[in-house]
C-alpha positions as CSV (number, residue, x, y, z in Angstrom):
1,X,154.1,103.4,92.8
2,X,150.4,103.1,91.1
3,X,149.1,101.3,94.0
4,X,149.7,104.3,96.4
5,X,146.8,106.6,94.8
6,X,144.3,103.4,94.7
7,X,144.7,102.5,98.2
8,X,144.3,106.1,99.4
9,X,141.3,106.6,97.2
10,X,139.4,103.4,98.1
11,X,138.8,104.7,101.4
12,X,137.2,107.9,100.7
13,X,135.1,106.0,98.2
14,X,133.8,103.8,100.2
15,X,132.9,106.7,103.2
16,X,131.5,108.9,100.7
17,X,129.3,105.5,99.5
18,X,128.6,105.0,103.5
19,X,127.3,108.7,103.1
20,X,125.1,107.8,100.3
21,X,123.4,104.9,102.2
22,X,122.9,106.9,104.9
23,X,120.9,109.6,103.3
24,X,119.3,107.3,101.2
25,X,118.0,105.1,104.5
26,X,116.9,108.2,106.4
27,X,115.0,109.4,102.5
28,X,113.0,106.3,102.8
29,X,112.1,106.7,106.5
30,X,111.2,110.0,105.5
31,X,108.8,109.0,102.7
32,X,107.6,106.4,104.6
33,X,106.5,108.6,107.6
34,X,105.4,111.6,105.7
35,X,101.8,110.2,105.0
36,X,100.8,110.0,108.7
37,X,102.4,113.7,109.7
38,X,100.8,115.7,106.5
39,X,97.2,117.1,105.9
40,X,95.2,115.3,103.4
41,X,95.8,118.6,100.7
42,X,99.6,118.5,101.3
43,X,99.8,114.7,100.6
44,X,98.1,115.8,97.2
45,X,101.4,117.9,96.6
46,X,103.5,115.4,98.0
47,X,102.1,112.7,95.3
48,X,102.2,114.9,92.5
49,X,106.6,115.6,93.7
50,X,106.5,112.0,93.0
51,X,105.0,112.0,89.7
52,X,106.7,115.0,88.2
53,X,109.6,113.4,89.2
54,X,108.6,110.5,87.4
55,X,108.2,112.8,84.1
56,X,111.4,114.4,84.9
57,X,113.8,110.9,85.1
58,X,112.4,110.6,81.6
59,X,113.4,113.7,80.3
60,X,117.0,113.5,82.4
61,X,117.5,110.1,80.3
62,X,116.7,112.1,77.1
63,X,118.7,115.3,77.5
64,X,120.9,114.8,80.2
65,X,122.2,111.3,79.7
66,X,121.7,111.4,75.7
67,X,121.8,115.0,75.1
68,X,118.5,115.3,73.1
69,X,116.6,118.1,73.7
70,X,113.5,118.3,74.3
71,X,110.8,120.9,75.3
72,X,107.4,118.8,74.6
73,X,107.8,116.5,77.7
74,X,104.3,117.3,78.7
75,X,102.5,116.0,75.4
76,X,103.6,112.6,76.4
77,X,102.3,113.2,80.1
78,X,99.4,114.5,78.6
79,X,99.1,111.2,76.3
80,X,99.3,109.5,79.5
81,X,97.0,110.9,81.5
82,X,94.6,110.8,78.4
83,X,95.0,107.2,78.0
84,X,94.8,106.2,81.8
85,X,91.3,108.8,81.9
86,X,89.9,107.0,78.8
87,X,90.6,103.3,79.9
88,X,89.1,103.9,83.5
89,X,86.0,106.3,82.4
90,X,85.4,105.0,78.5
91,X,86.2,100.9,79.5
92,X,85.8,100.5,82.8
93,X,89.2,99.3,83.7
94,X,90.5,99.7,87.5
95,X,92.6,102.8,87.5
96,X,96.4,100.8,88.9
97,X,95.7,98.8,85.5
98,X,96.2,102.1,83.7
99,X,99.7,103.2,84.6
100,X,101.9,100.3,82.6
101,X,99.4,100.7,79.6
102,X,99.7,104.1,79.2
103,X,103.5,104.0,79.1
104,X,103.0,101.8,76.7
105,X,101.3,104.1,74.5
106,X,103.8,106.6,75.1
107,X,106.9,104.4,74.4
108,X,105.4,103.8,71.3
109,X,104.4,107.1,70.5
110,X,108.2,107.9,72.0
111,X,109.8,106.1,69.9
112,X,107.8,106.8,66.6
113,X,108.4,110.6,67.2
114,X,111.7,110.0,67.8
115,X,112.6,107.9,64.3
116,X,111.8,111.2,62.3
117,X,113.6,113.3,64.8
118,X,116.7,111.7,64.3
119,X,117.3,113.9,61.1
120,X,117.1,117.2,63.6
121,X,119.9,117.8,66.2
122,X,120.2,121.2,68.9
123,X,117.6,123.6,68.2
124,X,115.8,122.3,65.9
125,X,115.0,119.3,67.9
126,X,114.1,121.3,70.5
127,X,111.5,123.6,67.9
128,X,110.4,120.2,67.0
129,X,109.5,118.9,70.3
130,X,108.1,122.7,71.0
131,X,105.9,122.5,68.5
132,X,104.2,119.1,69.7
133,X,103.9,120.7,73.1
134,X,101.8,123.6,71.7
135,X,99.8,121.2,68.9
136,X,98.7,118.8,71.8
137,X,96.2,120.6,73.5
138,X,94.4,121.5,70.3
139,X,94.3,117.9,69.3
140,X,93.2,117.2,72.7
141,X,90.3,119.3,71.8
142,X,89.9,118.3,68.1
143,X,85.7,117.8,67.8
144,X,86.3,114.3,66.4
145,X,87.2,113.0,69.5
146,X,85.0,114.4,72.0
147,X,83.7,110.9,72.7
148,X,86.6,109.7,73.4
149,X,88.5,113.3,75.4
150,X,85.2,114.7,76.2
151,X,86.3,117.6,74.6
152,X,87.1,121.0,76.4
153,X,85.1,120.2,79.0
154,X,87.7,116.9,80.1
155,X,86.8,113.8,81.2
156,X,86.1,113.4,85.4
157,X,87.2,110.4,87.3
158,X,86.3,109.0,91.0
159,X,88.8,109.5,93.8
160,X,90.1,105.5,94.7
161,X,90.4,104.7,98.1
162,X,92.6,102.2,100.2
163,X,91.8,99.1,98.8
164,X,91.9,95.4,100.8
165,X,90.2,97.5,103.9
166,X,93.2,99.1,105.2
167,X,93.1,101.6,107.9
168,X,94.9,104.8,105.8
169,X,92.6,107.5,104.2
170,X,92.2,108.4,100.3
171,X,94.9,110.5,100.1
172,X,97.7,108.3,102.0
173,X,96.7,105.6,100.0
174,X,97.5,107.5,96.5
175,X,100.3,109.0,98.2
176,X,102.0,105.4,98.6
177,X,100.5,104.2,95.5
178,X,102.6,107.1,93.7
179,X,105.7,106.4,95.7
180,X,105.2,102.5,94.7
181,X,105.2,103.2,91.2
182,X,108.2,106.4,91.7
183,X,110.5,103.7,93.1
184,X,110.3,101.0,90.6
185,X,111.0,103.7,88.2
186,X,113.8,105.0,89.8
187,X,115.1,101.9,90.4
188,X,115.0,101.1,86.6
189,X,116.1,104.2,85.5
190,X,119.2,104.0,87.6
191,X,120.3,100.6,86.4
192,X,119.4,101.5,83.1
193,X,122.7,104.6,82.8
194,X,124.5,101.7,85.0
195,X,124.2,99.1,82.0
196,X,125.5,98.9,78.7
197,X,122.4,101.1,77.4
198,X,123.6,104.0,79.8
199,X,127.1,103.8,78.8
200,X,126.0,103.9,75.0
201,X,123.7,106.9,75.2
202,X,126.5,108.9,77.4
203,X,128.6,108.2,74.2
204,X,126.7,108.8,71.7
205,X,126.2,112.6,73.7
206,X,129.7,112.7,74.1
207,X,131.5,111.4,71.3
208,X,129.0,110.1,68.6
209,X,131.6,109.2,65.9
210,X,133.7,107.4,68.3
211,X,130.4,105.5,69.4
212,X,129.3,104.9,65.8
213,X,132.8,104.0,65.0
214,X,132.6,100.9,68.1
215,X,129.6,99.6,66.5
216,X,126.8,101.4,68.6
217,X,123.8,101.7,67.0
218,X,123.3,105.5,67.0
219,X,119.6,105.5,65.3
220,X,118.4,102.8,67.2
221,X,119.8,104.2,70.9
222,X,118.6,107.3,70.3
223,X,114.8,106.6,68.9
224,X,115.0,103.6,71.6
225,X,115.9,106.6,74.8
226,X,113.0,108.9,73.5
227,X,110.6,106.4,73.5
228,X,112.0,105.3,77.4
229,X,111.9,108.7,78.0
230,X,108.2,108.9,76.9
231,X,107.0,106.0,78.4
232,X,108.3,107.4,81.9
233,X,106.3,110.8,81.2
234,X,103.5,109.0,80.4
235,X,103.4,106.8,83.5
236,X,103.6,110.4,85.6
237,X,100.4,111.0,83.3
238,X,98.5,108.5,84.6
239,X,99.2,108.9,88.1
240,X,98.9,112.1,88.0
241,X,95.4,112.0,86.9
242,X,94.6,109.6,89.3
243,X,94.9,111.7,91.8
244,X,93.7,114.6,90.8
245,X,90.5,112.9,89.6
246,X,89.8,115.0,86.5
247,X,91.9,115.9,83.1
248,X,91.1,118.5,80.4
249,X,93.4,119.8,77.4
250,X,93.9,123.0,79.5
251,X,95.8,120.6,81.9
252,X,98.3,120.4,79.6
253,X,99.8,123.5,78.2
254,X,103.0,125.0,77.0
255,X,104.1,125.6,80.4
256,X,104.2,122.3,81.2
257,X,106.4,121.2,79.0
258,X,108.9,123.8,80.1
259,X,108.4,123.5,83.7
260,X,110.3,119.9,83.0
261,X,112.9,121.1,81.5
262,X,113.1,123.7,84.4
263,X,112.9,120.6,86.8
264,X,115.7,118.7,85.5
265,X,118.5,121.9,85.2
266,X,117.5,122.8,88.7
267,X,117.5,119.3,90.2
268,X,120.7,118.3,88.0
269,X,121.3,116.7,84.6
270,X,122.8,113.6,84.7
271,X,121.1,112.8,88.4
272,X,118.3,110.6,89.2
273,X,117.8,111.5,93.0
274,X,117.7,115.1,92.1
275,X,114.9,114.9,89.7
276,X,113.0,114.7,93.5
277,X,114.6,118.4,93.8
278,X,113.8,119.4,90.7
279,X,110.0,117.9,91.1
280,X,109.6,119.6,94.4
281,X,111.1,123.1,92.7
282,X,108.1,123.1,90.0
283,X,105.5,122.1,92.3
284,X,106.3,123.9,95.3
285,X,107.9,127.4,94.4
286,X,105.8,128.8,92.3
287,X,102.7,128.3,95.1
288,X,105.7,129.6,97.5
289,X,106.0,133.2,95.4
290,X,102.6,133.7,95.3
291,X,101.9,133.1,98.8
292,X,104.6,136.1,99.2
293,X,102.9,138.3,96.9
294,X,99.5,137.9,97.8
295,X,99.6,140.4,100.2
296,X,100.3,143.6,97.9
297,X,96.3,143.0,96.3
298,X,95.2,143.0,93.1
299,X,98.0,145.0,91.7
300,X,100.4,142.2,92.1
301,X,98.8,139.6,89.7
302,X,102.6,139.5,87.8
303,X,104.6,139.7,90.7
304,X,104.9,135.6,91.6
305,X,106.0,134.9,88.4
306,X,108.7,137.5,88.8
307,X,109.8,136.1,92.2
308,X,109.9,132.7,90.3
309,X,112.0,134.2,88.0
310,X,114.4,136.2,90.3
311,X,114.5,132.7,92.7
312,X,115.5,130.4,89.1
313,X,118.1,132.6,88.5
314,X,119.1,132.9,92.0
315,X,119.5,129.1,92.1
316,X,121.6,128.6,88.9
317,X,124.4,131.2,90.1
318,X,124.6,129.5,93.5
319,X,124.5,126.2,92.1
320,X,125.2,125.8,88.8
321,X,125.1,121.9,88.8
322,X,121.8,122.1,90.2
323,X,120.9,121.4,93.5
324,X,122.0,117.3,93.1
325,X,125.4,118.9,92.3
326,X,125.6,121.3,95.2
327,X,124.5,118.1,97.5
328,X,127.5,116.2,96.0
329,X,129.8,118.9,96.4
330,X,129.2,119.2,99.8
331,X,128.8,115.2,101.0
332,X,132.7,115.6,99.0
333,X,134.0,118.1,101.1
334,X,132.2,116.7,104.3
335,X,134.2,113.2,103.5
336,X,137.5,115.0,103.0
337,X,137.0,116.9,106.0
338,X,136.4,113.9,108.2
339,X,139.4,111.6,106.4
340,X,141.7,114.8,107.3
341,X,140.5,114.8,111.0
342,X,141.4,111.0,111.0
343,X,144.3,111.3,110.1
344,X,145.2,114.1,112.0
């Protein structure tokens, strides 16, 4: 009798995997391609997707996979960028040097954040985290380390091109140089929640006296996720400033930091494709309301962020799970649909 629901399960699994590969073969075309059919502006947006999602796998480890909250994500991509500006403009480094180093930084600066924060849970983690997202840019600008920051007036940087002579332009050659590094990440983040790691920060969200009680190590896990967490927001720093070629503390605000937690709700906790979604939400939408609005003049100046508004909310009654959810809910039904038909 048990073997009867196994061995009509395993097929279902194993289409609904055969969907997965799919989408994630024709995604990779896709990437692929998308350099040689965009303008050189467009690829701009396309590498920054990439390196918001970047940011945003970090804070999906954090909150969604360890259920920290966190609303000061973008004082560790500011550290980031900072340290990959400094290291190419101050030192004289070559800028793909920068990226690993100032992760680095941040996992350090991650994890040293995080050892304090383990005495605050909920809100007041969150109020802690807030309050390094609205301390940073004034630090950024503290007159002590002009040399270093350049101040308010930022620090600018040259534009790299293709390197070894190849036949691409600037821009498709930052493009792929931010989709080499989105990948790896990815890739690492993914078998990260696979491994032991994942399954002990899911536990320690879900259950934390049972996971103390099995012999996790609940302080070390947790400092140890923020500082991962960090270190990914920091690498989207770096590139991030690489490609736009120029960094200042105004870069950096409040709104940053809660764009990512926008990002990961809309693209869905506990997913690492849809951080992609959630990347192309904060980038894309916001320019997409105020191309609607531009029309009504200068009486409009509020209006996009309405439309932003009205559209967030919009989304999170459709699709509550965010859009990775939705996507999932539908390849399900699809998979049922077609195992019924076979049948039949």
């Amino acid at each position: 009798m048990s073997t009867l629901p196994t061995a009509k399960a395993e097929p279902e699994r194993s289409g609904f995997i055969g969907w997965g590969r799919v989408g994630l073969a024709c995604v990779v075309v896709f990437a692929l391609v998308l350099p040689f059919m965009s303008s050189g502006y467009h690829l701009f947006q396309y590498a920054q997707v990439l390196n918001y999602a970047i940011a945003l796998v970090g804070l999906n480890l954090l909150t969604g996979y360890n259920g920290q909250i966190s609303l000061g994500h973008g004082a560790f991509f500011a550290i980031g960028g900072y340290a990959s500006a400094i290291l190419v403009a101050k030192f004289g480094m070559p800028y793909w040097v920068t990226p690993p180093i100032a992760g680095m930084v941040c996992l350090v600066a991650g994890f040293l954040f995080g050892l304090p924060a383990l005495r605050l849970e909920g809100l007041y983690l969150a109020l802690a985290t807030f309050a390094l997202a609205v301390a940073m840019p004034q630090l950024l600008n503290y007159k002590h380390f002009d040399a270093l920051t350049g101040g308010s007036g930022g620090l600018q940087l040259a534009k790299p091109g293709a390197p070894f002579g190849l036949p691409i332009t600037s821009d498709q050659w930052l493009y792929f140089y931010c989709l080499g590094f989105a990948a790896l990440l990815f890739l690492a983040a993914r078998n990260l929640v696979r491994g032991r790691i994942g399954r002990a920060m899911v536990a320690i969200r879900d259950q934390p006296v049972a996971a103390e009680t099995m012999g996790v190590p609940i302080s070390y896990v947790k400092a140890m996720c923020f500082g991962i967490s960090a270190l990914y927001a920091g690498v989207g720093g770096a590139l991030s400033v690489t490609i736009v070629g120029y960094v200042s503390p105004d870069s950096f605000g409040l709104f940053l930091s809660l764009s990512f937690l926008v990002g990961i709700v809309v693209g869905g906790l506990t997913s690492i494709p849809g951080m992609l979604f959630g990347a192309w939400f904060i980038e894309f939408v916001p320019n997409y309301a105020d191309q609607l609005t531009s029309s009504l003049g200068e009486n409009a100046k509020a209006l996009p962020w309405a439309v932003y508004g009205v559209l967030l909310i919009a989304l999170m009654f459709v699709m509550p799970r965010g859009i990775a959810g939705a996507v999932t809910a539908m390849a399900a039904r699809l998979q049922r649909f077609t195992n019924a038909t076979k049948r039949a």
